[in-house]
Phi, psi and omega in degrees: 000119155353149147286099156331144165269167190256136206293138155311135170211139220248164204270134121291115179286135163242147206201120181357105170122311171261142177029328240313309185298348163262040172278177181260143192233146177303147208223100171315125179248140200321312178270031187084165180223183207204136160232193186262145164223151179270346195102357210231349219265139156228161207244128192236138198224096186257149200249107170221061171294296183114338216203187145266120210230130179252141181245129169244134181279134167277096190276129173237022163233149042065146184237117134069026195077353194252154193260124163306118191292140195292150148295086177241201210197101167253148177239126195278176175320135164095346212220159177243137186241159160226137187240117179134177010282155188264120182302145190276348174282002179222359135267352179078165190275011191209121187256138170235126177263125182259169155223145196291308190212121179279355191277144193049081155232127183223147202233142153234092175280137196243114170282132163288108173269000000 
């Protein structure tokens, strides 16, 4: 069977006045999922797992040649975490977020206006 590619998954602008806890949020895909970042976006990540679960931001650019350690994160049972903003000089303009385990995990990235 083929590898799906890993889903696009698009920011909500936040701004006065909105919602964020009714947007509709995104269902962690296996091989991760990838948004567009500005430098301005942060990722709000809810966990109802049943367990702790970790998550990672992936750094894909260089220091002096030296490889940047990716970001991660457990997030417990039950709880909303937000990670960001991510700088594009050390995540670059398109972030792919990984999960230890994708079952109850859920994402929204959110651009800051």
């Amino acid at each position: 069977m083929a590898a799906q590619p890993t889903p696009y998954v698009s920011a909500n602008r936040l701004s006065d006045g909105v919602a964020v806890h009714s947007a509709v949020m995104y269902a962690a895909y296996v091989d991760g999922n990838v948004f567009v970042n500005d430098g301005r976006t942060i990722l709000r990540v809810l966990s109802s797992a049943g367990v702790t679960r970790v998550v990672t931001v992936v750094t894909p650019n260089t220091l002096d040649d030296l490889a940047i350690s990716d970001l991660t994160m457990s997030i417990d049972d039950s709880t909303i975490r937000y990670l960001g903003p991510f700088p594009t000089s050390v995540y670059g303009t398109t972030v792919l977020v990984t999960f230890d385990v994708e079952t109850g995990i859920k994402i929204l990235p959110m651009r800051m206006v």
